[in-house]
N, C-alpha and C positions, 0 to 999 in steps of 0.2 A: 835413371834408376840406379842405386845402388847395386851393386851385384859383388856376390861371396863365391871366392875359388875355396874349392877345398881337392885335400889327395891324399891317399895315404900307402901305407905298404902291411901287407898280410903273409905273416911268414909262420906255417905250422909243420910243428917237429914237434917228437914226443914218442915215450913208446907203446902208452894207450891209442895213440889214434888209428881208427879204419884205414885201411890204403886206398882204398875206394872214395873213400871222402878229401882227400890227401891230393891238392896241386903239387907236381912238379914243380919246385924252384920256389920264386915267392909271387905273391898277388900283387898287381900294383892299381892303383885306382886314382883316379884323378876327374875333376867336375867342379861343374859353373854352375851358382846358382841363379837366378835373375829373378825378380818378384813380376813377373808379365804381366797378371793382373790385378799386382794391387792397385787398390782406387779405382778399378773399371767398374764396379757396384754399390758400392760403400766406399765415401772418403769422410773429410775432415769438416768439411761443408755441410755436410749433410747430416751429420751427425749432430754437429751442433746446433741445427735446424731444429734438428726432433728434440733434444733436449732445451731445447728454448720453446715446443709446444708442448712439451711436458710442463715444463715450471709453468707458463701461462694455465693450461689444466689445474693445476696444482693452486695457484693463486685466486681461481676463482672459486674452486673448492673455498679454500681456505675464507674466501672471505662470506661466500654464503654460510659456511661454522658459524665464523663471527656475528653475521647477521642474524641467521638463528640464534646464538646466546644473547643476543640483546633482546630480542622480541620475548624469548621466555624469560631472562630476566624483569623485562616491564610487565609480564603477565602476572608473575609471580608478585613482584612488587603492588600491583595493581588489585590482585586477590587477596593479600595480605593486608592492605588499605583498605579495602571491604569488609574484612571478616571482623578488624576491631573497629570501624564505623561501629556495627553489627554490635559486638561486646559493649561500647561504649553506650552506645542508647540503649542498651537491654541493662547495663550497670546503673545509669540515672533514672531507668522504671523502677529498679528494684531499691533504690535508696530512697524513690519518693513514696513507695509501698510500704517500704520499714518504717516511715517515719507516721505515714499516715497509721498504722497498727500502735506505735506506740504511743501517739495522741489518744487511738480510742481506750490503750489501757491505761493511761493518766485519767480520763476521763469516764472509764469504770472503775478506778481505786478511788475517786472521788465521792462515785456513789455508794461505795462500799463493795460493790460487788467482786472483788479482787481485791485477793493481799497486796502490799506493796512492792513484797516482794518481786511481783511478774515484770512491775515496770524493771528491775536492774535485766531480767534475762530479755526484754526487748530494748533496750538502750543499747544493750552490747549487741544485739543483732546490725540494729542501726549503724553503729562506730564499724561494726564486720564488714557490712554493704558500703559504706562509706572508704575503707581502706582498699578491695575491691576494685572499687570505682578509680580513685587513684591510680593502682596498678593500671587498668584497663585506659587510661587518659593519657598515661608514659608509654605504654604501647601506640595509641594511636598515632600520637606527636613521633613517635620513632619510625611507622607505616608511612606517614605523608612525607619525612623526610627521604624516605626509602624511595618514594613516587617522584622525588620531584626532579631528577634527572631524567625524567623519563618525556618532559613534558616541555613539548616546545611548538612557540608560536612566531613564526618569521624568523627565523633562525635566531631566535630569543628565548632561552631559557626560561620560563613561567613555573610558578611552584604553583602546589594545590593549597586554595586558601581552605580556611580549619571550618570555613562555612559552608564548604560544598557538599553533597549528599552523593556517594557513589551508586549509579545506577548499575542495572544486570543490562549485560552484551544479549542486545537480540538479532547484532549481526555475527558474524567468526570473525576473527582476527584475521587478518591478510597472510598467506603462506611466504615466506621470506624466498624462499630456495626459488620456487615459482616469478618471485619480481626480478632477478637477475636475468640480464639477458645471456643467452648460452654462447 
């Protein structure tokens, strides 16, 4: 054990002070210090025990995070793929709807009953539903590439092919935090 001397000398003069408080001559003082029980509760061992089950704590945290951000990243992804499936066949009803309306109004300007004019404001409806459509097919194509990291078979990456039809979950999702062991 290391161990620190100290001493020193205390010498009061002055003509404010008490004479009551006042030694005779000077103070001398002298002492050992020894640390007796350091490390007898707490060492260097031990500490770095707890801090190595700390970080472990820490790291399992850390990775059930990460586990969670992956599961609602692919739920996200996976609801996003849904929703323009969803846009996209409700874009190709409404562009087969437009088209069938502006057959019947060729088909009543024929008979006279409509100016000709009705058919230009139904063609542009058509060309409207058709641009639409478009948009809604670049979104979808952008959803399935959004899904397709998400999606693995034998530790094989598999994409979603543009044929598949996304179903509604009628089970829950597995809780991520929950499959880590503690």
């Amino acid at each position: 054990f290391p161990s620190h001397d100290n001493g020193g000398m205390e010498r009061n003069f002055g003509v404010f002070l008490d004479p009551s408080d006042v030694t005779v001559g000077n103070l001398y003082t002298a002492g050992l210090r020894m640390p007796l029980g350091q490390g007898l509760f707490y060492d260097e061992r031990r500490r770095d025990v707890q801090i190595a089950k700390s970080q472990q704590r820490q790291l399992k945290a850390d990775q059930r995070q990460l586990l969670n951000k992956l599961v609602f990243d692919a739920v996200k992804a996976y609801t996003d793929w849904h929703l323009s499936y969803s846009k996209l066949k409700l874009g190709e009803e409404n562009v087969m709807l437009a088209r069938i309306r502006y057959q019947n109004i060729l088909a009543q300007i024929s008979l006279g009953d409509l100016p000709a004019m009705d058919s230009l404001e139904a063609i542009l409806e058509v060309q409207r539903r058709e641009v639409m459509l478009k948009e809604w097919q670049w979104e979808f194509a952008e959803s399935v590439l959004a899904c397709n990291p998400y999606i693995w078979i034998d530790n094989t990456m598999v994409g979603i092919d543009t044929s598949y039809e996304p179903n509604i979950l009628t089970t829950p999702f597995p809780q991520p935090a929950d499959s880590l062991p503690r």
